[in-house]
N, C-alpha and C positions, 0 to 999 in steps of 0.2 A: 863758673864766673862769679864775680866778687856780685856784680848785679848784673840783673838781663837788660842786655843794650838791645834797642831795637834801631831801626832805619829812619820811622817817624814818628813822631814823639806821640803827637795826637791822633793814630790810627785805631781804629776798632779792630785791623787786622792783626793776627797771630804772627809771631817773628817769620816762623816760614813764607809764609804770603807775603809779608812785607819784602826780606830778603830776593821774593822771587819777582815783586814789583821793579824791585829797584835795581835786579841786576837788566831785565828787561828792557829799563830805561838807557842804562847807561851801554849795553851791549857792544855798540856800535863805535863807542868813542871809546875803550876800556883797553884795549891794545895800548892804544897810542898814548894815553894819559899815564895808564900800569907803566912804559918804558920808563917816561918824563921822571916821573915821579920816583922810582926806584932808582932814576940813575944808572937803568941798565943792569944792573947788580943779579935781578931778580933770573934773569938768567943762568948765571954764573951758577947759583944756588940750584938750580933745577938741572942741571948739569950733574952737580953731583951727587943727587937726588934718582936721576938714570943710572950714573955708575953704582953703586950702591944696588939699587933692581938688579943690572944687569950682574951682578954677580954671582947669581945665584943661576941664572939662564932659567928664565922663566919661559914656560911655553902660552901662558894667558897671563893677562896683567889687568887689573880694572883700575882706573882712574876719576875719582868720586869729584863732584863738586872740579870738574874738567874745564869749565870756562867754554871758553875760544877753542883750547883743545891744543895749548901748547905745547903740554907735557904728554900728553898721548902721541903727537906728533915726533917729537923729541924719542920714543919709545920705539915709534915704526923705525924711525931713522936708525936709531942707535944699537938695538938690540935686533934679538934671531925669535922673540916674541912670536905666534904664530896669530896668538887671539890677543888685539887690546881693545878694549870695551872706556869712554868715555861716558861717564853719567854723570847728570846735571839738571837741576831742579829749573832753572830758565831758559825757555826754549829761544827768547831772544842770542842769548850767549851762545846757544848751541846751534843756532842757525848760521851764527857768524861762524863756529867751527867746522862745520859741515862743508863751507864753503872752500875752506883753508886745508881741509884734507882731500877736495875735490881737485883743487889746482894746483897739489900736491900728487895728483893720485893715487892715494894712500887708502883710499876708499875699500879694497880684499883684504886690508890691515888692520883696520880702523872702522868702530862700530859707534856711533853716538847716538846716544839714549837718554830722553827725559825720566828723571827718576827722580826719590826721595831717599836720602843719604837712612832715612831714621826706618827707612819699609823697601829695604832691597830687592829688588825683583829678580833674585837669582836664587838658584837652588846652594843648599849647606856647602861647605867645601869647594867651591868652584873657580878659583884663581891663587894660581901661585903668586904674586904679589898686588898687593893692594897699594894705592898713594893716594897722599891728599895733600895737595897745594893750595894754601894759604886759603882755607875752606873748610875747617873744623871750628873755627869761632864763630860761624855763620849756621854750627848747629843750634836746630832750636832746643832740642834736651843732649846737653854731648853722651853722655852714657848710654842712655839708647844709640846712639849713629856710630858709638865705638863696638858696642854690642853685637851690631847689625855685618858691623864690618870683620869683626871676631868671627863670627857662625858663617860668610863666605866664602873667607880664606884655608885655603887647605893647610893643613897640618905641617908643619915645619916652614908654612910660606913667612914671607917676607912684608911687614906692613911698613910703611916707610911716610911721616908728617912730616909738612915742609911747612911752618906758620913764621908768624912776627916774634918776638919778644922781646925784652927791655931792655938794654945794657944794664949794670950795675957800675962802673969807673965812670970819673971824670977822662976826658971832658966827654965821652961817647953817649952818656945817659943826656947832659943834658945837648945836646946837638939833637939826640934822636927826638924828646919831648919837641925841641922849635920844630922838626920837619914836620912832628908828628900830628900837632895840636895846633901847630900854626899856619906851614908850608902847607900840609895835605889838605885840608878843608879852605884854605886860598884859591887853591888849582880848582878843586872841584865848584868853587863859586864861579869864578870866574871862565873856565870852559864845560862843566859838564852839564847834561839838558838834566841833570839832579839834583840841586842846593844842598844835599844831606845827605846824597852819599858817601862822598870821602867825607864828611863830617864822622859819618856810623864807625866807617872803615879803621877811621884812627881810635875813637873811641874804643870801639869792640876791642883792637889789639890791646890796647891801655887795659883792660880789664877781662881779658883770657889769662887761665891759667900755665903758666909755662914755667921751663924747666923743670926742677925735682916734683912741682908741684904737677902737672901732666902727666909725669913720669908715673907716678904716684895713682894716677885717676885711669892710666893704660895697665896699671897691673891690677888695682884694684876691679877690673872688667875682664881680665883673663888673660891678658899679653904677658908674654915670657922674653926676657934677652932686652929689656927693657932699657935703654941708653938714650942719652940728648948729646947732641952736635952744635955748639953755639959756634954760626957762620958770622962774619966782618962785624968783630967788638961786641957781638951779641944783640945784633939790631933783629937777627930772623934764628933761628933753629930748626933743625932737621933730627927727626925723633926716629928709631928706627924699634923695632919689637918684632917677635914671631908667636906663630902658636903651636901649644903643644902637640 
């Protein structure tokens, strides 16, 4: 990142601890605001974010920085997967997920685990595909948590990023700045129990590295097959990689 964006400005806390305050906070309204706010869209992308996994017929999948646990759900549903593993540094977000795989029962599918993206609690080689949704800019060092996710994944597997990134054309660039810099930290005043989180949310995006620039920081860590996918005008991208 261009600089290290944190959640609140004036904290003694370290980015992770912040990160994991504030998804805690907003846990419970974070569905419903994520839809609002994406317009739906964010689907559509996670969608083919599974197809993509699923091509490869994975028999374990882990799902880092899982949230709610939409795309591990998305996972049970859609693929022949036997083990999907959901990990996620806020046990608030991951409470709400637990629930939503329970009323689902997807529960002998579906394993949610509090973890740390950057200190995997798995042994070397242990998941034919890896995914991260819109939860690599909320690492607190990225090269370690790329690292970490390199030394999991089995050889030949499948690691597959799903983040924000900028448009570059009119008018797409400057529409995404108003949603991005005006719209999204409007919503989160006005409904979230956060003032600052969709402030972060927009920022962080504003100042991750994406496209060739990512591309670049997944091979320089060990990723091999190394491509970016820019989804509707290049407002989000879907990064895919493997290893040797």
């Amino acid at each position: 990142m261009s600089k290290n964006v944190t959640p609140y400005k004036n904290s003694d806390l370290g980015k992770k601890e912040q990160v994991t305050k504030m998804f805690d906070t907003i846990s419970k309204e974070y569905d419903g605001l994520n839809r609002v706010i994406s317009f739906g869209i964010d689907q559509k992308w996670r969608k083919k974010v599974v197809q993509l996994v699923d091509d490869i017929s994975p028999k374990s999948i882990l799902d880092i920085a899982t949230g709610t646990g939409d795309l591990a759900i998305m996972f049970a549903e859609n693929t022949t997967a036997e083990k999907i593993v959901g990990l996620d540094i806020s046990e608030g977000m991951l409470n709400v997920g637990k629930e939503k795989v329970s009323k689902k029962n997807l529960n002998n599918r579906i394993e949610m685990v509090i973890g740390d993206s950057e200190k995997l609690p798995f042994e070397n080689n242990s998941f034919d595909a890896i995914t991260v949704s819109f939860g690599v800019r909320n690492f607190e060092t990225l090269e370690t948590g790329l690292s970490e996710i390199l030394r999991v994944l089995k050889p030949n597997g499948k690691f597959v990023i799903l983040e924000t990134s900028v448009p570059s054309k009119f008018p797409f660039k400057q529409g995404y700045l108003f949603h991005s810099n005006i719209l999204l930290p409007l919503i989160g005043k006005l409904f979230s129990k956060d003032k600052n989180a969709y402030g972060y949310l927009s920022e962080s995006a504003a100042n991750f590295p994406y496209g060739e620039k990512l591309n670049n920081i997944l091979r320089k860590v060990g990723f091999i097959d190394v491509q970016d996918h820019p989804q509707t005008f290049g407002v989000a991208s879907i990064y895919t990689s493997s290893k040797q």
